[in-house]
N, CA, C and O of each residue as an XYZ file, in Angstrom:
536
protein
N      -5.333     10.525      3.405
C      -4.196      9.814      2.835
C      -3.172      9.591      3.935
O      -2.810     10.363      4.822
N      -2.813      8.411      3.675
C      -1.598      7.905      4.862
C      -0.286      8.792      4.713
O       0.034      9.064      3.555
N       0.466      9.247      5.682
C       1.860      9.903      5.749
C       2.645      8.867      4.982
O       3.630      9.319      4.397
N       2.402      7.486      4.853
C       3.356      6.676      3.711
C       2.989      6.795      2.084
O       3.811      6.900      1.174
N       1.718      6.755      1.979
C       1.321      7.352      0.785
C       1.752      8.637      0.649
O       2.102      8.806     -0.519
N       1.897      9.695      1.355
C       2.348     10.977      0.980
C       4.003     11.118      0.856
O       4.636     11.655     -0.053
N       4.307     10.721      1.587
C       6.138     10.881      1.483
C       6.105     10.026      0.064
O       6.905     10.601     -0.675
N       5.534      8.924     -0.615
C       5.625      8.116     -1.606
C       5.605      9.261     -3.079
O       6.437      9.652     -3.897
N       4.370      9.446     -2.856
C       3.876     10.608     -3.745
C       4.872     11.740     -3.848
O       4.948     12.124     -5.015
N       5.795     12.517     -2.885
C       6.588     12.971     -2.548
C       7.994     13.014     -3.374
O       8.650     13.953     -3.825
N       8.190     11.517     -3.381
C       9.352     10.975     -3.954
C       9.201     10.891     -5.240
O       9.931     11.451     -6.057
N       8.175     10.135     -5.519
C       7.857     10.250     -7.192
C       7.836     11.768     -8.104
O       8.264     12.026     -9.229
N       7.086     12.680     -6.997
C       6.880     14.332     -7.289
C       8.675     14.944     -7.926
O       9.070     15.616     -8.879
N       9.338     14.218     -6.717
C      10.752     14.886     -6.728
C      11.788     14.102     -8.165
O      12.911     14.450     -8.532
N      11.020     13.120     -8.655
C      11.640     12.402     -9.731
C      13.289     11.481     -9.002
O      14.346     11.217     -9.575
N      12.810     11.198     -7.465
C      14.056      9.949     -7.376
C      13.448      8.861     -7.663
O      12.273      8.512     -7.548
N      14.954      8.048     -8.291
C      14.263      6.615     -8.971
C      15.294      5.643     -8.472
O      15.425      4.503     -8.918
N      15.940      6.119     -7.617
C      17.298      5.520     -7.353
C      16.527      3.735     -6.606
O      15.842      4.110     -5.654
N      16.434      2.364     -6.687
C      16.569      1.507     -5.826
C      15.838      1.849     -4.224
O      16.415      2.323     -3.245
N      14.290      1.405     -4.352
C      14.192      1.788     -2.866
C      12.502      1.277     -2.535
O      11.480      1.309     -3.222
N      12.763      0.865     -1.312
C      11.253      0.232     -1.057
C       9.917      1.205     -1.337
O       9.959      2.404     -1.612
N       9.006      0.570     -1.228
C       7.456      1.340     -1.318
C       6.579      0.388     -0.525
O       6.764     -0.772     -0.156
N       5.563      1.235     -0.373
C       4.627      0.776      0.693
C       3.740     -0.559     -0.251
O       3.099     -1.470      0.273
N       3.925     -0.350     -1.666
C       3.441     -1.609     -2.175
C       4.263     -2.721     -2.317
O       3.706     -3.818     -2.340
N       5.118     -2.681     -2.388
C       6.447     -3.648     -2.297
C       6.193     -4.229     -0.533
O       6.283     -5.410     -0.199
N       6.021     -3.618     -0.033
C       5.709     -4.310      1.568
C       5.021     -4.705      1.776
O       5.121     -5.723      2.460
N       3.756     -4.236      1.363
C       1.895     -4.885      1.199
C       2.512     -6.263      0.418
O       2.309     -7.405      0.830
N       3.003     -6.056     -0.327
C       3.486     -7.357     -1.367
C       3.868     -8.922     -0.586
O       3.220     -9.968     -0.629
N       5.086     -8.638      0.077
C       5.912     -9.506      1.043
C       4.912    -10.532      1.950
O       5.215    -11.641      2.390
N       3.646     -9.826      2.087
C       3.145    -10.402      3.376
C       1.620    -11.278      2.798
O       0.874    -10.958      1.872
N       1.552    -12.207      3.538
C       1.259    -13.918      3.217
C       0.280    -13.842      3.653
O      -0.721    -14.027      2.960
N       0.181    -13.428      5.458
C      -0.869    -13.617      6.505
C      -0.912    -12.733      7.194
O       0.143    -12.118      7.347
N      -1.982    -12.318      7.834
C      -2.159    -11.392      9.286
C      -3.263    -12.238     10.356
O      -4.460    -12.409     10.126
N      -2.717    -12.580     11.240
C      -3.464    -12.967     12.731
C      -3.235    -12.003     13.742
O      -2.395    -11.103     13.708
N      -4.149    -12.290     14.762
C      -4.686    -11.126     15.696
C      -5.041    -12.273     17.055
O      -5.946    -13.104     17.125
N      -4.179    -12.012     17.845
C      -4.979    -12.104     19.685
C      -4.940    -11.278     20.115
O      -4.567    -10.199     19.655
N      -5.444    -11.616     21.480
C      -4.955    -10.794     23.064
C      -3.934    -12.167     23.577
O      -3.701    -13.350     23.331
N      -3.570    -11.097     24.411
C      -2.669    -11.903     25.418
C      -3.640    -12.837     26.139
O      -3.231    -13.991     26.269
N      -4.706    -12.590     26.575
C      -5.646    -13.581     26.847
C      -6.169    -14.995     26.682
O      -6.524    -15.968     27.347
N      -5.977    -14.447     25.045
C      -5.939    -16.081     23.985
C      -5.065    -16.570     24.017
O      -5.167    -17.747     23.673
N      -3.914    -16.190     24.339
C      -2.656    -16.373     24.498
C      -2.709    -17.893     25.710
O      -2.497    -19.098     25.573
N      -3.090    -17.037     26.812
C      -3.074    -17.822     28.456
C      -4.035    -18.489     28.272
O      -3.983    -19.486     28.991
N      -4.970    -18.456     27.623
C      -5.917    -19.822     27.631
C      -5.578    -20.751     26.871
O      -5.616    -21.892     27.331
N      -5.103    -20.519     25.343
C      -4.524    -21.365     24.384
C      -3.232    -22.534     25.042
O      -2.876    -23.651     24.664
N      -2.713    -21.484     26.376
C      -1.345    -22.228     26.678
C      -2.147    -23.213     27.459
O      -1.971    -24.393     27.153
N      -3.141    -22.898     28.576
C      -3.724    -23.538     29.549
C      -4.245    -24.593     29.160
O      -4.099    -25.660     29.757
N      -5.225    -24.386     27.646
C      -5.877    -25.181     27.611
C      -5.313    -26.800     26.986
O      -5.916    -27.855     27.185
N      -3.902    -26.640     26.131
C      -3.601    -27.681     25.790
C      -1.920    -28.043     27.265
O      -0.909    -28.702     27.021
N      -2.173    -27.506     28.276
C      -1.723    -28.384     29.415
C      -1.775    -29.566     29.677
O      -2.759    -30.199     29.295
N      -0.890    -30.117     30.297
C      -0.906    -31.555     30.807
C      -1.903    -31.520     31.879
O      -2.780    -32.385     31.868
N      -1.888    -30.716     32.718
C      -1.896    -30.013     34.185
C      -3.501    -30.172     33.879
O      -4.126    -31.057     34.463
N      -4.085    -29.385     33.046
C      -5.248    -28.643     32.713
C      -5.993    -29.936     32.573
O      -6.841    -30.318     33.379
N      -5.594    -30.635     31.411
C      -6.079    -31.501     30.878
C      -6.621    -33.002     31.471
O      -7.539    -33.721     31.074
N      -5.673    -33.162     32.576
C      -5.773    -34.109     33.250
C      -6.584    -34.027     34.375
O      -6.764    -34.969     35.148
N      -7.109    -32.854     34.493
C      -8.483    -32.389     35.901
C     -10.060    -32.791     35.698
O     -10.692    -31.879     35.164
N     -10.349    -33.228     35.814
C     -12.478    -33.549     35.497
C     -12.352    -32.533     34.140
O     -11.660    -31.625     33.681
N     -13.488    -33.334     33.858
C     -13.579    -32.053     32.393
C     -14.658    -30.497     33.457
O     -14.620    -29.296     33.190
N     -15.353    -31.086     34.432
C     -16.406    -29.801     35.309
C     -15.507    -28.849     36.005
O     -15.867    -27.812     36.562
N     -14.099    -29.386     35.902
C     -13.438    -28.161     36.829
C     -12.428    -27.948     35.865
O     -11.283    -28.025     36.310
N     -12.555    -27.693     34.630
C     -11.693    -26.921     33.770
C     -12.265    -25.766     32.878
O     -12.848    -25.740     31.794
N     -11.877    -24.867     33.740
C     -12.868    -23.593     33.555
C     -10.944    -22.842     33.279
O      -9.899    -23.277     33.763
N     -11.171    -21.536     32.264
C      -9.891    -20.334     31.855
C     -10.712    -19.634     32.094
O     -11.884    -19.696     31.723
N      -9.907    -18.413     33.139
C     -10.123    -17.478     33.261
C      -8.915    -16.575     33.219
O      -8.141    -16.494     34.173
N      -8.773    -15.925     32.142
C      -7.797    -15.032     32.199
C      -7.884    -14.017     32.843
O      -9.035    -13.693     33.135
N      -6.615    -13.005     33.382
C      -7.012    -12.079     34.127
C      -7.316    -11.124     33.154
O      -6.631    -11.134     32.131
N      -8.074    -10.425     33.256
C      -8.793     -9.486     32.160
C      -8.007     -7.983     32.033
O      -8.748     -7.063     31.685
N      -6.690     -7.668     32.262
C      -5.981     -7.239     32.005
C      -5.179     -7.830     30.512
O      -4.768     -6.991     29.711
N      -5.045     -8.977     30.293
C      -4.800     -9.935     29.081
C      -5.179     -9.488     28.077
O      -4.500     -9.210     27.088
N      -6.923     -9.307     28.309
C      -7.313     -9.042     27.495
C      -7.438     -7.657     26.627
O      -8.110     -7.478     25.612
N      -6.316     -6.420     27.551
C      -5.955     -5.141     26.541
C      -4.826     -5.331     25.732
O      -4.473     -4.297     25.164
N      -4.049     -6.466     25.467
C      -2.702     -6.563     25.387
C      -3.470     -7.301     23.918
O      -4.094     -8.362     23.944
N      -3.236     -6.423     22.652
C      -3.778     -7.446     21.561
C      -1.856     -7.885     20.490
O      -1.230     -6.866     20.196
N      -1.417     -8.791     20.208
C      -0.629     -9.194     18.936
C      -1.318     -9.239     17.814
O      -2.423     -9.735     17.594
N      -0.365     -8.518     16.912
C      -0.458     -9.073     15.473
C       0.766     -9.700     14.864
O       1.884     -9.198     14.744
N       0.397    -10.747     14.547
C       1.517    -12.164     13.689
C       1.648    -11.478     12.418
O       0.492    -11.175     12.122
N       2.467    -11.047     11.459
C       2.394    -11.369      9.906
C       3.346    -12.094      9.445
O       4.538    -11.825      9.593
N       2.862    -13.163      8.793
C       3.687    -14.242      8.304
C       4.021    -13.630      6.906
O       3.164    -12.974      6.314
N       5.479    -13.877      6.281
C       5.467    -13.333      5.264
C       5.731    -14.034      4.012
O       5.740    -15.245      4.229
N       5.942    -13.761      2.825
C       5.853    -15.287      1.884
C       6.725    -15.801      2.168
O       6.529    -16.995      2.395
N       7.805    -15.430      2.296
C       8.845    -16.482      2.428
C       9.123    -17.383      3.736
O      10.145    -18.057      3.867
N       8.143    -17.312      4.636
C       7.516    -17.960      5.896
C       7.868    -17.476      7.168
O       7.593    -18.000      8.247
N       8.633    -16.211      6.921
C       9.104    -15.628      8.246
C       8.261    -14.906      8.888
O       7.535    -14.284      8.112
N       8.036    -14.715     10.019
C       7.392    -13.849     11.084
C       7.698    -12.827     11.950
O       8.420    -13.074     12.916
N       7.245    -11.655     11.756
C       6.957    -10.142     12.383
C       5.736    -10.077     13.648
O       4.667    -10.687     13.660
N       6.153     -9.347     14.448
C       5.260     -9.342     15.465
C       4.902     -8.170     16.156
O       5.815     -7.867     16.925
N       3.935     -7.362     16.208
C       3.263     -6.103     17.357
C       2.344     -6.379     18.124
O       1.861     -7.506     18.232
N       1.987     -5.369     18.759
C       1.463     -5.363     20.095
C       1.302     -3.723     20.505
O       1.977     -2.708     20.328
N       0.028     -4.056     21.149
C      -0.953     -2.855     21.343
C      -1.480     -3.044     22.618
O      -2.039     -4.087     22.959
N      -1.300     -1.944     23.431
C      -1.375     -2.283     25.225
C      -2.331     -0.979     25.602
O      -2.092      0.208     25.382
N      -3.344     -1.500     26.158
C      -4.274     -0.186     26.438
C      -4.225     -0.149     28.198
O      -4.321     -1.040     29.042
N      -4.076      0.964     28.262
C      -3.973      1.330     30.175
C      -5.248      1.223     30.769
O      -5.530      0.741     31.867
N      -6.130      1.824     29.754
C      -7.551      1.799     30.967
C      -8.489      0.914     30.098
O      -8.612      1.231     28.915
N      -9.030      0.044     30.482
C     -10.134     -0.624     30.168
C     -11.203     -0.369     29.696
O     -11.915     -1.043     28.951
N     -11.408      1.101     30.328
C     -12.427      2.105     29.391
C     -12.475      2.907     28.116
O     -13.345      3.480     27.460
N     -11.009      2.682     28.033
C     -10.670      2.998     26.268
C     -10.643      1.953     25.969
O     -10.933      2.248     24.810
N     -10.540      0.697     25.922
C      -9.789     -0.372     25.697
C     -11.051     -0.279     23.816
O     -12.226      0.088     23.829
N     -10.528     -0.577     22.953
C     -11.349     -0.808     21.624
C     -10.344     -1.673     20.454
O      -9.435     -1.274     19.726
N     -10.800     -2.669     20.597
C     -10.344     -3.945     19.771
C      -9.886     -3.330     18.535
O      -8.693     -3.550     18.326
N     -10.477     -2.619     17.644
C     -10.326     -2.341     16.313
C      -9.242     -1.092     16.093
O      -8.805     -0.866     14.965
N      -8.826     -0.272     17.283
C      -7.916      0.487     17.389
C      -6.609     -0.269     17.497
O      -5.584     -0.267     16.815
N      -7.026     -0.968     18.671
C      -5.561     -1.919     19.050
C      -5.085     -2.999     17.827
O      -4.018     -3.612     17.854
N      -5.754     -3.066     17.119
C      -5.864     -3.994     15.929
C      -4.788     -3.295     15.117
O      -3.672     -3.551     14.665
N      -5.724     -2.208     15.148
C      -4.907     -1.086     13.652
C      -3.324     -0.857     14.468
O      -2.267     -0.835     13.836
N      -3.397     -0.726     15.685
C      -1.419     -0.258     16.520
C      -0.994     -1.414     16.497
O       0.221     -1.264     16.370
N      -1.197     -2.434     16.537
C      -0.347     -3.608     16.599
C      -0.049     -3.976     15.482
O       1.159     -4.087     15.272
N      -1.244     -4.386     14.064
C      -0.611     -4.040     12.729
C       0.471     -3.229     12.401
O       1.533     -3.696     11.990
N       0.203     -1.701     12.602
C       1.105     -1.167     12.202
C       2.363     -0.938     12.704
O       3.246     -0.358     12.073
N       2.522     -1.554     14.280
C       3.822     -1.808     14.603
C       4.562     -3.087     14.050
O       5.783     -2.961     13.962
N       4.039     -4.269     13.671
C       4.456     -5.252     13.350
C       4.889     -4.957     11.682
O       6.066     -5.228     11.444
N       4.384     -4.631     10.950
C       4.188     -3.875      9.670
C       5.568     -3.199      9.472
O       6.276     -3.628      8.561
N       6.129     -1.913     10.448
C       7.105     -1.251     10.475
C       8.524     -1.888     10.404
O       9.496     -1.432      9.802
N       8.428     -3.418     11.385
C       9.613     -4.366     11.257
C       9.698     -4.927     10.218
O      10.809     -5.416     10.014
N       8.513     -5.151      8.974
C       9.065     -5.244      7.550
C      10.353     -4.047      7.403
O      11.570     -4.177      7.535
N       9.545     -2.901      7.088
C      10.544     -1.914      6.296
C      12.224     -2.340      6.879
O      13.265     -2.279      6.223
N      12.071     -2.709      8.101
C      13.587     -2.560      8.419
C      14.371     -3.815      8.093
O      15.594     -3.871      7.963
N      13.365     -4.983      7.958
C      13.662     -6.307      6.750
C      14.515     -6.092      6.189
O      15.734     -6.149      6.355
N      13.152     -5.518      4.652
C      13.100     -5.382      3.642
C      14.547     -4.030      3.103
O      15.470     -4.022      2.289
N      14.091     -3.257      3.931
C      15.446     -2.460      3.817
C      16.917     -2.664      3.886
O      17.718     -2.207      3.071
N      17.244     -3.483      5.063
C      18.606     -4.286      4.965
C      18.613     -5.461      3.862
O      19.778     -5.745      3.588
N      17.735     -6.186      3.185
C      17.671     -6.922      1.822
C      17.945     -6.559      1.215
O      18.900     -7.080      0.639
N      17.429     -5.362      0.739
C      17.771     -4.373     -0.549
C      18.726     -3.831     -0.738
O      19.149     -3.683     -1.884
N      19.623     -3.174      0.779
C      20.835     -2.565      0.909
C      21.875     -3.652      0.580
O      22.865     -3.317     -0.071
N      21.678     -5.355      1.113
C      22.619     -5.985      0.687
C      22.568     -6.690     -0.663
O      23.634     -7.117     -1.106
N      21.473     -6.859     -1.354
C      21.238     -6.580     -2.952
C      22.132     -5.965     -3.481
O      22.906     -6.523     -4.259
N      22.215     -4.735     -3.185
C      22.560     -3.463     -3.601
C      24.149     -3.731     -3.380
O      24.902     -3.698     -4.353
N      24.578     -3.966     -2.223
C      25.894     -4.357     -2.230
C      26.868     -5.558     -2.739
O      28.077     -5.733     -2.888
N      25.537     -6.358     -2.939
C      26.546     -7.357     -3.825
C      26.518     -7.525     -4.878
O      27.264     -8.349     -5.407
N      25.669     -6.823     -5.535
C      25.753     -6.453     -6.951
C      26.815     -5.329     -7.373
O      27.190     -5.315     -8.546
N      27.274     -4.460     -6.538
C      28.496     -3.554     -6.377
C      29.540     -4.482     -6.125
O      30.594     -3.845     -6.130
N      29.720     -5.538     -5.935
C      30.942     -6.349     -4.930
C      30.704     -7.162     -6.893
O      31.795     -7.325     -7.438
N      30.020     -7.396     -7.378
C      29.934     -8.352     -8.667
C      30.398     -7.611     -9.461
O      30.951     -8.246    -10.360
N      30.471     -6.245     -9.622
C      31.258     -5.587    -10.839
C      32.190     -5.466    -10.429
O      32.969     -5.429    -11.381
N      32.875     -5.334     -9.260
C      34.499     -5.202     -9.284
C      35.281     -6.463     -9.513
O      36.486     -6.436     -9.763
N      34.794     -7.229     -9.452
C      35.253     -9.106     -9.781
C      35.032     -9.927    -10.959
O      35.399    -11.102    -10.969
């Protein structure tokens, strides 16, 4: 079980009900998830160049430097069309494993919800306090 599932479970255990995010309320928010390397990155830029484009098609070869390719992003677009972003950087090439860096860059990009979603709610919260005194 995830440490967010447990602090969740936690809260519910302790009977607070006060106004407050959950890890399903955040799963909720989000639209899309995409995934590069920085790699796809430098070829994607290269390949729609002016520069690039305008050379023989036999001498338009990308080669990224393969350092690029430990550096993975994750995009999550969220419903309301805004975008969050992580990134997962591996030092040695011999650890380097796509599906790890996948899961750290998710979950760093993921984390800049809560801090969203949290200032939303706090100003929810405050102007619905600012509506009863008026």
């Amino acid at each position: 079980m995830s440490n967010e599932k447990q602090i969740e479970q936690e809260i519910q255990a302790k009977g607070l009900s006060a106004p407050r995010l959950t890890p399903n309320h955040i799963d909720s928010v989000v639209q899309s998830v995409h995934y590069f390397t920085a790699g796809d990155g430098y070829a994607g830029a290269l390949a729609s160049s002016e520069e690039f484009n305008s050379l023989p098609e036999g001498e338009r070869f990308i080669n990224p430097p393969q350092q690029l390719d430990l550096l993975i992003f994750c995009v999550i677009v969220l419903k309301n069309g805004f975008t969050v972003t992580g990134e997962s950087a591996c030092v040695s090439p011999e650890n380097f494993d796509p599906e790890i860096g996948k899961k750290i860059a998710y979950e760093n990009a993921r984390n800049k919800i809560w801090m969203l979603e949290g200032y939303l709610l706090k100003e929810k919260l405050y102007q619905a306090e600012l509506d009863k005194r008026f």
